[in-house]
N, C-alpha and C positions, 0 to 999 in steps of 0.2 A: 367059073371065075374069069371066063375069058373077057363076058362080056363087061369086068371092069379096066380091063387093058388099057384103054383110054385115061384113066384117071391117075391110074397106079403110075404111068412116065411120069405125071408133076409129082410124085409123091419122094421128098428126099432120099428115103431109106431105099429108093433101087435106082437113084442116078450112076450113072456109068455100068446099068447092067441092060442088056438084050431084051430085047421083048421077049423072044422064043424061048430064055431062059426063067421068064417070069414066073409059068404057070405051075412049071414042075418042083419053083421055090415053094410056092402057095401052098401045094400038097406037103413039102417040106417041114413046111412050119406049122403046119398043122392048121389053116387058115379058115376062118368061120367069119361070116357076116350075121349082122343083127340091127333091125332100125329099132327106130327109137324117134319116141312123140315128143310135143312141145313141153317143156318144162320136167321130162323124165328125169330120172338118176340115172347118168350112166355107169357114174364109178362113187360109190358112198365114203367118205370120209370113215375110215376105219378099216375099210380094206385091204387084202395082202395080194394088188394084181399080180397073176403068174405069167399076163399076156399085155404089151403093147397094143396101142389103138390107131387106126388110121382113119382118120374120116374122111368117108369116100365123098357123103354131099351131108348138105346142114349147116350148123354153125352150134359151139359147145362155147360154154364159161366154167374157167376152172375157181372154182371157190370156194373161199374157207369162211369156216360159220363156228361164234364161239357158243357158249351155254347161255350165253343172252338171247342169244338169235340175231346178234348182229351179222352183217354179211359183209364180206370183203372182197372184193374180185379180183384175180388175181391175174387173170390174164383170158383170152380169146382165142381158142382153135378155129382156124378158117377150114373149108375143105379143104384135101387133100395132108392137113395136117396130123402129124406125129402126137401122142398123147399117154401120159401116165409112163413113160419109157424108162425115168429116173429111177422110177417103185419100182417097177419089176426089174430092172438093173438090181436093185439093192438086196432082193431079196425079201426075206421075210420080216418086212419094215411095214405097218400101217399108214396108210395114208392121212394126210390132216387138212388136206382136201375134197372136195365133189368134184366132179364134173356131169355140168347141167346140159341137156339139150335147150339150145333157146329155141330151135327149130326144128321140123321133121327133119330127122338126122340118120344116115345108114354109116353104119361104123365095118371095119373088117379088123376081126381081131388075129394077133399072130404070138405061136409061144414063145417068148423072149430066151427062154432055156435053150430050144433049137436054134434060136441065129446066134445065141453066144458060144455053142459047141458045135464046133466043125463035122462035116462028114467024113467017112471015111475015103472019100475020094478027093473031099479039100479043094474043091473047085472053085475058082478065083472067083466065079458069082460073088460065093458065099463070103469070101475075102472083104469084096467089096463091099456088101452089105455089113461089116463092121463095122468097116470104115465108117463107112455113111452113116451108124446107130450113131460114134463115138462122136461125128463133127455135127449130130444133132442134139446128144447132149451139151456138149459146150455149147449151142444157139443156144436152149434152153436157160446153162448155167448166165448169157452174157442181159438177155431177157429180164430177169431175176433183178441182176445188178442194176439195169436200166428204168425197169421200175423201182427199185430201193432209190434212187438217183430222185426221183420224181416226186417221190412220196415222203424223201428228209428237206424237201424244200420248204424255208418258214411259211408262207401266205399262200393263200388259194391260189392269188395272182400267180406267182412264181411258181406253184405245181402245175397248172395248166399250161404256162409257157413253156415250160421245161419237157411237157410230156407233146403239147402240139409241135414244136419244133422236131421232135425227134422222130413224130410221123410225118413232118414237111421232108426232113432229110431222107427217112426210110421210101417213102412213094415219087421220090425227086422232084417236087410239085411245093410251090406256095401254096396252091388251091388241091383239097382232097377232104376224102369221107373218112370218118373214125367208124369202128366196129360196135361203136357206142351210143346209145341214148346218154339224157342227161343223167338218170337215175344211176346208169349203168357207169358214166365217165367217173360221178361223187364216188359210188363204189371204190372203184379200182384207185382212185387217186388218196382215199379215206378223210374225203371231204362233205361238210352236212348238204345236198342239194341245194336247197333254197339260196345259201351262201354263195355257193359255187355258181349260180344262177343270177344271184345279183352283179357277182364282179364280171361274168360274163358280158352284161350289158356296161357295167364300167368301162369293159376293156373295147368294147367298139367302140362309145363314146368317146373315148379316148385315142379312135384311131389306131389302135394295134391288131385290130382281127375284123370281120366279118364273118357271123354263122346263122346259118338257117338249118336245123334242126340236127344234123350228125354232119352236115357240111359247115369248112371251113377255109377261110383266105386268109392268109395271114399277110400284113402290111409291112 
């Protein structure tokens, strides 16, 4: 596990903890790695995770799919990101999500059981790794919100704007890349493509954005 050390410091769930003290958490927690191909299942909609996920490299989309088969995307794990943390918080709740591999993806799983009960020695590590679970769920919970925000907007126009602003504000850049194709943007936004694709080129027209394919300027 050592030779993930490099990755694990970006990863939330061990900010303000030691490197030195890293490894002997990992055995702690009972920690297992698993990759995973393009387009895999990593976690199936029905599931009872007993373990959080950390994605070491790759990139996932968490999505929910009704009996239609329609797909709704709900959001994008980057590397180094936390996943499925809220389920296995909960307990023994099914999930009403997937999360997809979009790309060759190496995940490290950890039991959620061991970082919510202390050891017997109660070492401030493990302290702090609460912390850090507790202030990634509320990211999660404010996420959630931000997309709900996004996607109660009446017009395509106003969902796009609403959601490209708030990755202008998040990457502190007028100019930046979404994690999204177009297919991928309609998804998440729960807009028809095509549509979303016409006002697109309204809205350059119009002088409020430039975009060439997942890049974006806004004016």
């Amino acid at each position: 596990m050592k030779n993930h050390l490099p990755i694990l410091r970006r990863v939330r769930l061990f900010t303000g903890i030691e490197d030195d003290a890293i490894p002997p958490m990992l055995g702690c927690l009972k920690a297992r790695t698993k990759s995973y191909r393009k387009d895999a299942y990593v976690l199936h909609a029905g599931s009872r995770p007993e373990g959080l996920g950390l994605l070491l490299s790759g990139s996932l989309f968490v999505m929910h799919e009704d009996q239609m088969g329609n797909r709704e995307l709900r959001a994008h794990v980057p590397p180094c990101g936390i996943f499925a943390e809220n389920y296995a918080c909960a307990g023994d709740v099914e999930m009403d999500v997937s999360l997809i591999a979009d790309a060759e993806s190496e995940v490290m799983w950890l039991d959620v059981r061991r970082i919510l009960t202390t050891c017997t020695n109660a070492c401030p590590h493990h302290t702090q790794m609460i912390r850090n679970l507790f202030a990634d769920l509320a990211r999660s919970n404010l996420l959630l919100n931000e997309k709900l925000t996004h996607v109660s907007r009446r017009s395509t126009r106003e969902k796009l704007l609403s959601y490209l602003w708030a990755e202008s504000r998040r990457q502190g850049s007028t100019e930046f890349s979404i994690p999204f194709n177009r297919q991928e943007l309609a998804d998440y936004l729960c807009v028809d493509r095509s549509a979303m694709s016409a006002e697109l080129s309204r809205m350059q027209k119009d002088g409020l954005l430039s975009t060439e394919k997942n890049r974006f300027a806004l004016r």
